[in-house]
C-alpha atoms as a printed R data frame, in Angstrom:
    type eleno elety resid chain resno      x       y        z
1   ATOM     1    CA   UNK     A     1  5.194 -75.069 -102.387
2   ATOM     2    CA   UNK     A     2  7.681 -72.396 -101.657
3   ATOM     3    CA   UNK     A     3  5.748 -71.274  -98.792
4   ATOM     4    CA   UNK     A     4  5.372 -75.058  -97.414
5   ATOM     5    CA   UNK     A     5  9.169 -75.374  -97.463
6   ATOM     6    CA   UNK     A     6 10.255 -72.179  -95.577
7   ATOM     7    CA   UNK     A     7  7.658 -73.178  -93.002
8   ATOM     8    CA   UNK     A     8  9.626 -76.591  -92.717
9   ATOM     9    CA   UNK     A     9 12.690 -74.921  -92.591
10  ATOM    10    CA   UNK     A    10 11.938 -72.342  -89.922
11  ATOM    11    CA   UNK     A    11 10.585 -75.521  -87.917
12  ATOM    12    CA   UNK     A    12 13.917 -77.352  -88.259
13  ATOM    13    CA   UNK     A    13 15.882 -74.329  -86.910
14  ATOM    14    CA   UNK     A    14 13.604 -74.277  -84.495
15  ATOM    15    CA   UNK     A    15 13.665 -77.919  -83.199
16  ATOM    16    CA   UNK     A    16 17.657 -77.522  -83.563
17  ATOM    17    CA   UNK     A    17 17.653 -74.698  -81.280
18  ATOM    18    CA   UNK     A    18 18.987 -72.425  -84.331
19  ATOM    19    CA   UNK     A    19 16.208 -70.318  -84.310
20  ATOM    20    CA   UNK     A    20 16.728 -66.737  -82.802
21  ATOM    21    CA   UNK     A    21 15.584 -65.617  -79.563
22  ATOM    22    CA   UNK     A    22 12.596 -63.545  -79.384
23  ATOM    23    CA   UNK     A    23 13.747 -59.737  -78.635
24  ATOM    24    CA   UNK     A    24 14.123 -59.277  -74.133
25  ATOM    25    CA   UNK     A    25 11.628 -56.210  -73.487
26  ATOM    26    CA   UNK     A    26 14.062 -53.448  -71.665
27  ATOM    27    CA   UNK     A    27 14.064 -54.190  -67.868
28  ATOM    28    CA   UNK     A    28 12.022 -51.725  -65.842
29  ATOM    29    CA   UNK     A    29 13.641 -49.747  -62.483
30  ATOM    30    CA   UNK     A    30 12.040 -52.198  -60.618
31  ATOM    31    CA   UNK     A    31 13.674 -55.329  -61.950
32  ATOM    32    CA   UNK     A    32 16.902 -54.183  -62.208
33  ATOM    33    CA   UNK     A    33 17.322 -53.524  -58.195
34  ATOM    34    CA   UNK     A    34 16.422 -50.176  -58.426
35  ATOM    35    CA   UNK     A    35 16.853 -48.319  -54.992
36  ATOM    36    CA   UNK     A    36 13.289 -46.940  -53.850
37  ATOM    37    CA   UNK     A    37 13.486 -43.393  -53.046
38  ATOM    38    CA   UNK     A    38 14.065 -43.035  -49.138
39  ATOM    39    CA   UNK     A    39 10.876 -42.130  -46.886
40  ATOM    40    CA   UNK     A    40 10.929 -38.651  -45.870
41  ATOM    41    CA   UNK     A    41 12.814 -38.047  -42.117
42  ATOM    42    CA   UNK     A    42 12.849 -35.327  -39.960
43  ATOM    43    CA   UNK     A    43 16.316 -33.807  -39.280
44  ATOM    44    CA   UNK     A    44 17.831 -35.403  -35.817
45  ATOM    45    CA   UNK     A    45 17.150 -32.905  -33.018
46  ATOM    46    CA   UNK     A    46 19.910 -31.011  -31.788
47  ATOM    47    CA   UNK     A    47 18.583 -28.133  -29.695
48  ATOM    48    CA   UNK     A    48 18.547 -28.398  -25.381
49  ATOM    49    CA   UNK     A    49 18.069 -31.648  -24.186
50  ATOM    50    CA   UNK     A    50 16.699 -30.170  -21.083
51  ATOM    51    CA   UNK     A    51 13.197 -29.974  -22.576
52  ATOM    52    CA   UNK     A    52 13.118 -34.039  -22.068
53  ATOM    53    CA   UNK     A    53 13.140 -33.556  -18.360
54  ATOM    54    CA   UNK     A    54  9.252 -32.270  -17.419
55  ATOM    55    CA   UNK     A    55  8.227 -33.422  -14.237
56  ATOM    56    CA   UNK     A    56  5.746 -35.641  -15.516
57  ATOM    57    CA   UNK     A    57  6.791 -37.808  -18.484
58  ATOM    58    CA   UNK     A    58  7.409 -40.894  -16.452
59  ATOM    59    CA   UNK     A    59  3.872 -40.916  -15.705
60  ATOM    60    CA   UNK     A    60  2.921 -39.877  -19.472
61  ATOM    61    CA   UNK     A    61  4.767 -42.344  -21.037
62  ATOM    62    CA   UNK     A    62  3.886 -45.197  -18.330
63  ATOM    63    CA   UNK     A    63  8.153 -45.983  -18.806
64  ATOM    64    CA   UNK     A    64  8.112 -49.032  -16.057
65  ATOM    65    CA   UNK     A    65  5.014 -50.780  -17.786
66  ATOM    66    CA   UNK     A    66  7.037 -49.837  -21.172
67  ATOM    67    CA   UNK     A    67  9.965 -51.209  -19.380
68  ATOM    68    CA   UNK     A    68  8.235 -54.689  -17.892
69  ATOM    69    CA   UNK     A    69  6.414 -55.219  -21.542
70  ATOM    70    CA   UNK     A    70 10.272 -55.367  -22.633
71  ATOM    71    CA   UNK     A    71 11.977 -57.072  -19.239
72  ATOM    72    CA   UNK     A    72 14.196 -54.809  -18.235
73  ATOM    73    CA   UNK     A    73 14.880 -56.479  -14.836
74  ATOM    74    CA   UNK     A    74 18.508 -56.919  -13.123
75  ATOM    75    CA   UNK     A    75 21.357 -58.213  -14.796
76  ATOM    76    CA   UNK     A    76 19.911 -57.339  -18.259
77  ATOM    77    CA   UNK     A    77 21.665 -55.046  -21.198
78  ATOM    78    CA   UNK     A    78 19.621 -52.547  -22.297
79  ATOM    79    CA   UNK     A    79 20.206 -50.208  -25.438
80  ATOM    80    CA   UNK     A    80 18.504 -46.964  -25.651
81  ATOM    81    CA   UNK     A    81 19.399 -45.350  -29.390
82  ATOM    82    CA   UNK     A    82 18.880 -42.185  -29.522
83  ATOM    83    CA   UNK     A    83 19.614 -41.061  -26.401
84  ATOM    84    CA   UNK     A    84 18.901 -37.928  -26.317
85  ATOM    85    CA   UNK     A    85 19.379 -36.492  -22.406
86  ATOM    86    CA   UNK     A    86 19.525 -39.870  -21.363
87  ATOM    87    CA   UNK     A    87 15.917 -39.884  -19.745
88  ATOM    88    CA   UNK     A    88 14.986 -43.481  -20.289
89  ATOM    89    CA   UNK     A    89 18.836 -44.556  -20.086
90  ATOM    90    CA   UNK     A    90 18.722 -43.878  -16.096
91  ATOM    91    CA   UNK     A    91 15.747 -44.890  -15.312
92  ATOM    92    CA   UNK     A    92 17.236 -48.457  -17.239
93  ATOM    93    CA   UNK     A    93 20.232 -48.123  -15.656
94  ATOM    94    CA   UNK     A    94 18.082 -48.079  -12.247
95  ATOM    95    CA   UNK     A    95 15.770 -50.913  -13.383
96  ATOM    96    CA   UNK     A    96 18.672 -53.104  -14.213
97  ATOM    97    CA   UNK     A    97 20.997 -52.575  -11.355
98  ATOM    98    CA   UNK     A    98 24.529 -52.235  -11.029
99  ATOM    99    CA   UNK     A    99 24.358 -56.065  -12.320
100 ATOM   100    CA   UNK     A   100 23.031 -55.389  -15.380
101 ATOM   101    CA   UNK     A   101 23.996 -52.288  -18.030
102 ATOM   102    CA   UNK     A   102 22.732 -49.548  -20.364
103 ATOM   103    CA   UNK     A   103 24.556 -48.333  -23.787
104 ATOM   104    CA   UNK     A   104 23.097 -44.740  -24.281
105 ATOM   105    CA   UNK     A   105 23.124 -44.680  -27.707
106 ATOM   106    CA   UNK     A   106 23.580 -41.198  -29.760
107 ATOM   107    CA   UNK     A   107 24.696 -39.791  -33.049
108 ATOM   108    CA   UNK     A   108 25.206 -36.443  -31.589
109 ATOM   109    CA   UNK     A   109 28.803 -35.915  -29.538
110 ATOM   110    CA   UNK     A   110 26.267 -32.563  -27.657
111 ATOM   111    CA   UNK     A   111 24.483 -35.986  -26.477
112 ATOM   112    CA   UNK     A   112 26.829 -38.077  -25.190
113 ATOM   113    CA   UNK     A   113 28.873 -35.360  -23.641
114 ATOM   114    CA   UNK     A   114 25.551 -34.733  -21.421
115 ATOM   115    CA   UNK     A   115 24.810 -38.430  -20.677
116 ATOM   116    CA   UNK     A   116 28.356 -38.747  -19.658
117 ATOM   117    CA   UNK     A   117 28.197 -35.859  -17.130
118 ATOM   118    CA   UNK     A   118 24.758 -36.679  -16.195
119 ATOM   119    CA   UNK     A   119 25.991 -40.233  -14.909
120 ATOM   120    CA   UNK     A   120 28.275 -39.206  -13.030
121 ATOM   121    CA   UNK     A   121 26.438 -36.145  -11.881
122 ATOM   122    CA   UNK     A   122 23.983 -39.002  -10.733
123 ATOM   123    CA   UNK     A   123 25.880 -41.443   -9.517
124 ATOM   124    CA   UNK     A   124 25.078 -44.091  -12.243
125 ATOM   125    CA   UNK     A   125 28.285 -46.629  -12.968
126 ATOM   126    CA   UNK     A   126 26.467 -49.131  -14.956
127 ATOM   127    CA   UNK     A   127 25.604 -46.555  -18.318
128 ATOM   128    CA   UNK     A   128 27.835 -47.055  -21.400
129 ATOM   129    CA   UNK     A   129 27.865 -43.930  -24.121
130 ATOM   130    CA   UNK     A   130 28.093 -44.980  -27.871
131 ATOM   131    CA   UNK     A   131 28.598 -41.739  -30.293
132 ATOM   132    CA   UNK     A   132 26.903 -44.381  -33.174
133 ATOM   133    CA   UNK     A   133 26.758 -44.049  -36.851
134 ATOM   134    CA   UNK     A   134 23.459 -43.096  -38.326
135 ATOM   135    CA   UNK     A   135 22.716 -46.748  -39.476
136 ATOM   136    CA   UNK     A   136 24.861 -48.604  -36.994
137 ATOM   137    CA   UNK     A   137 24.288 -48.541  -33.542
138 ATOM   138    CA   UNK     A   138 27.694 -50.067  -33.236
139 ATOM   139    CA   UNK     A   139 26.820 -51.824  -30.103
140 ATOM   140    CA   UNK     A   140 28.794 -55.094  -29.003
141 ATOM   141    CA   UNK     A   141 28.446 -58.315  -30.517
142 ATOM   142    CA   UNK     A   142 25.529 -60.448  -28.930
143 ATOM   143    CA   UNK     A   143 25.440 -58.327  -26.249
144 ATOM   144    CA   UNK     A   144 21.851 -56.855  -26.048
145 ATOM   145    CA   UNK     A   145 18.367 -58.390  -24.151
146 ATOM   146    CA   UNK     A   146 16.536 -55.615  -24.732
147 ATOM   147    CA   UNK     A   147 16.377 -51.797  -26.893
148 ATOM   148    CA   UNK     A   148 14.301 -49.244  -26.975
149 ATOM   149    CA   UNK     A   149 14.000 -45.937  -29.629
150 ATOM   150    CA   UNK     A   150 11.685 -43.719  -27.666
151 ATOM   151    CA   UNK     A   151 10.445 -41.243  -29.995
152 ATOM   152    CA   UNK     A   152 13.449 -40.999  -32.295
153 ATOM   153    CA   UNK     A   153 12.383 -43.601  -35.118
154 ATOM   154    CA   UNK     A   154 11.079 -41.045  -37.608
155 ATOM   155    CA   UNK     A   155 14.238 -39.328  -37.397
156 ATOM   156    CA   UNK     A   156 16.161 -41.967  -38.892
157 ATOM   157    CA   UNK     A   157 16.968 -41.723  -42.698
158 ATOM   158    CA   UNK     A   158 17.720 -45.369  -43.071
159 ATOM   159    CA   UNK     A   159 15.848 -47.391  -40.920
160 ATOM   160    CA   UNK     A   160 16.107 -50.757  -42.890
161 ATOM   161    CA   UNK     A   161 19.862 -50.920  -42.500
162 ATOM   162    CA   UNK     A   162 19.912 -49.636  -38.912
163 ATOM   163    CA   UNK     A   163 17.453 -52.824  -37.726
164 ATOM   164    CA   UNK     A   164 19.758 -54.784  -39.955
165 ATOM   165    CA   UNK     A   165 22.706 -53.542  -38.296
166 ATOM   166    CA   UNK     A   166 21.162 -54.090  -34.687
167 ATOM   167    CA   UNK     A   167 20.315 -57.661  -34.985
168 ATOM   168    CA   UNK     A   168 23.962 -58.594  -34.695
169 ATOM   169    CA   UNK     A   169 24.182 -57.160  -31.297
170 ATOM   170    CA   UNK     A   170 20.729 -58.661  -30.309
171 ATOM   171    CA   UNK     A   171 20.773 -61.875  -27.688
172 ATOM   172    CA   UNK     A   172 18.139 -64.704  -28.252
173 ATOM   173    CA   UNK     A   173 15.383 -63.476  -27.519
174 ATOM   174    CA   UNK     A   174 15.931 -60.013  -27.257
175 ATOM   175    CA   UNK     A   175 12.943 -57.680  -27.670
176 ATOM   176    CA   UNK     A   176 12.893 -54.094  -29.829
177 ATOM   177    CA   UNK     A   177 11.053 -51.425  -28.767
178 ATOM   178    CA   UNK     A   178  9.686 -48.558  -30.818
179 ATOM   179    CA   UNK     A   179  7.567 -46.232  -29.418
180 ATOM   180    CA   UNK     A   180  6.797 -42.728  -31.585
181 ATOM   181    CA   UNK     A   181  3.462 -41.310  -32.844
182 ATOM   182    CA   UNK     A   182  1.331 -41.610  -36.219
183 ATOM   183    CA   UNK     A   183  2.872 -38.896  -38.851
184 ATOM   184    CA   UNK     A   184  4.274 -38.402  -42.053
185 ATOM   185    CA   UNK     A   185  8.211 -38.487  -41.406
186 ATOM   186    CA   UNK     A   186  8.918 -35.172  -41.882
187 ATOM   187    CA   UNK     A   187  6.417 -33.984  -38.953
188 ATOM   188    CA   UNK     A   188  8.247 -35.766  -36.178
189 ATOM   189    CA   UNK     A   189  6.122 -39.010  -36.607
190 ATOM   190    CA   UNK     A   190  5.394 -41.546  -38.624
191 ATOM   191    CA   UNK     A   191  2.790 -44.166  -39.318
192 ATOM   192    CA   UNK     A   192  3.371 -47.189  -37.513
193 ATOM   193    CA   UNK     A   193  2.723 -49.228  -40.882
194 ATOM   194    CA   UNK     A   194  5.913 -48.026  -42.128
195 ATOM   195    CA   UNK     A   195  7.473 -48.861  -39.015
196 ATOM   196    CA   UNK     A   196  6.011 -52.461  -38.718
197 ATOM   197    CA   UNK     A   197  6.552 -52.875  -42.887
198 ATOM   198    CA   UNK     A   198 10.417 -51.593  -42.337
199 ATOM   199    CA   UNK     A   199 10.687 -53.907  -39.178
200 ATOM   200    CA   UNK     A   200  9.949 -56.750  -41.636
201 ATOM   201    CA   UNK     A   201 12.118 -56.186  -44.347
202 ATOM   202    CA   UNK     A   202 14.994 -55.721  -41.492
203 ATOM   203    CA   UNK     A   203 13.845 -59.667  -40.743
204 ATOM   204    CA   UNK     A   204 11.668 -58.431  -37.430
205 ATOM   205    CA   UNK     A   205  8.172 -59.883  -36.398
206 ATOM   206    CA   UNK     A   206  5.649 -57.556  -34.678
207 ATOM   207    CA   UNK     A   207  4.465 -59.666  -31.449
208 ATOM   208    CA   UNK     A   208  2.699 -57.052  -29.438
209 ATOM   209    CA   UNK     A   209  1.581 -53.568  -29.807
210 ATOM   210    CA   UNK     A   210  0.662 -51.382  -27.378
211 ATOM   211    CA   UNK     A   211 -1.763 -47.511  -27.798
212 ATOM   212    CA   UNK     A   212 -1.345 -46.905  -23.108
213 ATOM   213    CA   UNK     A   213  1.575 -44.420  -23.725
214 ATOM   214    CA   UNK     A   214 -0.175 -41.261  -24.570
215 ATOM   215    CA   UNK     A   215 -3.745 -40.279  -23.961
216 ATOM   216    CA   UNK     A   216 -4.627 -39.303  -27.324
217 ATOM   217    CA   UNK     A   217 -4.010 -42.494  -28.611
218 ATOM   218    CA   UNK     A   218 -1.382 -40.733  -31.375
219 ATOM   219    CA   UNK     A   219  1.623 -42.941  -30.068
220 ATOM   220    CA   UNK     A   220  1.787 -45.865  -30.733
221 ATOM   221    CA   UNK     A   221  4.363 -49.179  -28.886
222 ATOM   222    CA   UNK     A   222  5.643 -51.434  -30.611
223 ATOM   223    CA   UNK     A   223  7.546 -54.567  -30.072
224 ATOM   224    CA   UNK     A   224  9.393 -56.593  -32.264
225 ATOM   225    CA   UNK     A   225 11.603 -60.001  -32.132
226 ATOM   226    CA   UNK     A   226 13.794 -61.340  -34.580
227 ATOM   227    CA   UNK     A   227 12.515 -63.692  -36.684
């Protein structure tokens, strides 16, 4: 009888919405927002740009199919982050005409110091030098058709946030181009999974991809839109 009666009464509470809550299990990492630990990087070069200069890497890296695959044509803005020597940025600069323009994009003042010089060593007036932030390009506001990070992605510790960053300064229809080779991060590569799984989460769709720019099939091109 006693028995019935608590049962009745624990029902009540129940039906009331007296009853206590059952005990929350502790949240794990995961569900409480947890950062994921970063992807390993390698450390941005900073030795003589000279060495991107061989005789031969135009033909290597087939840069004016890379460059039609992305239309760079006249009176288009092109990015290049992660400058470097400014290789691709004058052959853009070339490609777009004085109509059009190039930001060379760099974290490293060595680097834009030697685009700068190199321009006007060359006689190039339409290339723009942006000393950027690791995860900010910091380029103008809806200002960019077209970008390219030739062989520089796997040096960037937070990749996520940098595509985030970039899509402010991207133009409808604007097309991202990554081109580096298969590796683990830390071995100046990485796998272009990462790359197309990080492109994603930056709110990026994959909608070509491209194996012509080195013979070994290593590299790998890809191009992304925004979604």
């Amino acid at each position: 009888m006693i028995r019935r009666l608590l049962a009745t009464g624990a029902y009540l509470l129940l039906l009331l919405g007296l009853a206590p809550a059952a005990p929350v299990p502790p949240q794990t990492p995961a569900a409480q927002g947890a950062q994921v630990q970063p992807r390993k990087t390698s450390p941005p070069y900073t030795g003589d740009l000279s060495i991107f200069e061989y005789n031969d890497r135009d033909k290597k890296l087939h840069v004016e199919r890379v460059m039609d695959i992305l239309s760079i044509v006249p009176g288009k803005t092109v990015a290049d982050i992660g400058a470097g020597s400014g290789w691709f940025s004058v052959r853009a600069a070339r490609r777009v005409t004085p109509s059009g323009l190039v930001y060379a994009v760099d974290i490293n003042s060595e680097a834009i110091q030697y685009i700068q010089q190199r321009a006007q060593r060359e006689g190039i007036g339409n290339i723009r030098v942006i000393r950027s932030k690791p995860d900010d390009p910091l380029l103008p506001a809806e200002s960019i058709d077209a970008v390219l990070l030739l062989k520089t992605y796997h040096e960037v510790a937070e990749p996520v946030t940098l595509l985030r960053n970039l899509r402010k300064a991207l133009r409808p229809n604007a097309r991202l181009g990554i081109i580096d080779r298969n590796g683990n991060g830390a071995d100046h590569g990485v796998s272009r999974d990462v790359v197309e799984r990080e492109a994603a989460q930056a709110g990026y769709r994959l909608v070509s991809q491209y194996g012509f720019v080195k013979s070994d099939g290593d590299d790998y091109f890809l191009v992304f839109e925004l979604r």
